[in-house]
C-alpha positions in Angstrom: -119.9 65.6 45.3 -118.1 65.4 42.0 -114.5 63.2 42.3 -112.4 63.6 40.0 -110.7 60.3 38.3 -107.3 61.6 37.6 -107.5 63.4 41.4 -104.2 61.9 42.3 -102.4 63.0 39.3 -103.8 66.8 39.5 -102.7 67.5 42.4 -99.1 66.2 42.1 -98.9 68.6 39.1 -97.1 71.4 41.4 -94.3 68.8 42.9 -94.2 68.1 39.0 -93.3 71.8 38.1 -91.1 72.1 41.4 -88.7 69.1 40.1 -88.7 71.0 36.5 -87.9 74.2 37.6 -85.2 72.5 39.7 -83.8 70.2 36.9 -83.6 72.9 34.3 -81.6 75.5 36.8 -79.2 72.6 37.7 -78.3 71.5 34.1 -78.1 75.1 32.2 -76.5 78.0 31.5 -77.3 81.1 33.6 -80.4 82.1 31.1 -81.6 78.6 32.5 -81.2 79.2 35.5 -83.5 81.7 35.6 -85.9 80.4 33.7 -85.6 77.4 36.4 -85.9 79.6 39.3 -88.7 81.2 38.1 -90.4 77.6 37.5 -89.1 76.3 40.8 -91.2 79.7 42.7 -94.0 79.0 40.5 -94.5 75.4 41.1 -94.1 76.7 45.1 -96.8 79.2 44.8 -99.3 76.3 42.9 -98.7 73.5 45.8 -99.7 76.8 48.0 -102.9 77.5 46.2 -103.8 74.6 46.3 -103.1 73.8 49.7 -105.4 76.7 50.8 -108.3 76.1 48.5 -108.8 72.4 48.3 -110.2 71.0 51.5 -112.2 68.2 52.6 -115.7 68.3 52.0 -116.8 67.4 55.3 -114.6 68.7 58.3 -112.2 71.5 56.2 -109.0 70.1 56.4 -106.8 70.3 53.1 -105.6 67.2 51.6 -101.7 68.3 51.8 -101.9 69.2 55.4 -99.8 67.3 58.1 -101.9 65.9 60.8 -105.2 67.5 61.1 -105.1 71.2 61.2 -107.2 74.2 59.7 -106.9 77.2 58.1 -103.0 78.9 58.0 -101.2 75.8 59.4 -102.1 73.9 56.5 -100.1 75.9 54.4 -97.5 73.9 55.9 -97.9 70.6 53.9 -96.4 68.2 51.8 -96.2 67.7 47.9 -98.6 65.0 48.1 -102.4 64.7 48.7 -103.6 62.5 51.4 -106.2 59.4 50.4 -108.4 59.5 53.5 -108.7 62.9 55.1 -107.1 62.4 58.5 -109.3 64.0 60.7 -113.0 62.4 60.0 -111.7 59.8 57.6 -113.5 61.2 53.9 -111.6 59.8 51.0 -110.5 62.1 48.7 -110.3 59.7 45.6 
């Protein structure tokens, strides 16, 4: 298995993009806000790609999921990645 060094810092690139999108449509004009809300849905839709098509190597479960569920209820996550998959215990990085 290849591990990445920087794994940690990849995958909070979408919370990144979230907090962008959400800073420029708080401090612009209505052209920025926009643009920010556009951000702000993209940054959504990357945690959620990644959420569905990382997963741990050994039992399955992705590294944003809460608790250790499969497949569609690990959609429902959180911004960050775990360490140590929960379920089996593989570490991520």
């Amino acid at each position: 298995m290849v591990r990445i060094r920087a794994f940690k810092y990849v995958l909070g690139i979408p919370l990144a993009v979230v907090l962008l999108g959400f800073g420029i449509s708080l401090f612009g004009n209505s052209e920025a806000f926009e643009t920010g809300g556009v951000i702000f849905v993209g940054g959504f839709a990357l945690q959620a790609l990644l959420s569905l098509s990382l997963a741990c190597p050994t039992c399955g479960k992705s590294p944003y999921a809460i608790g250790p569920h499969l497949g569609p209820l690990s959609f429902i996550g959180k911004p960050w990645p775990d360490k140590f998959c929960s379920k089996c215990g593989h570490q991520f990085f």
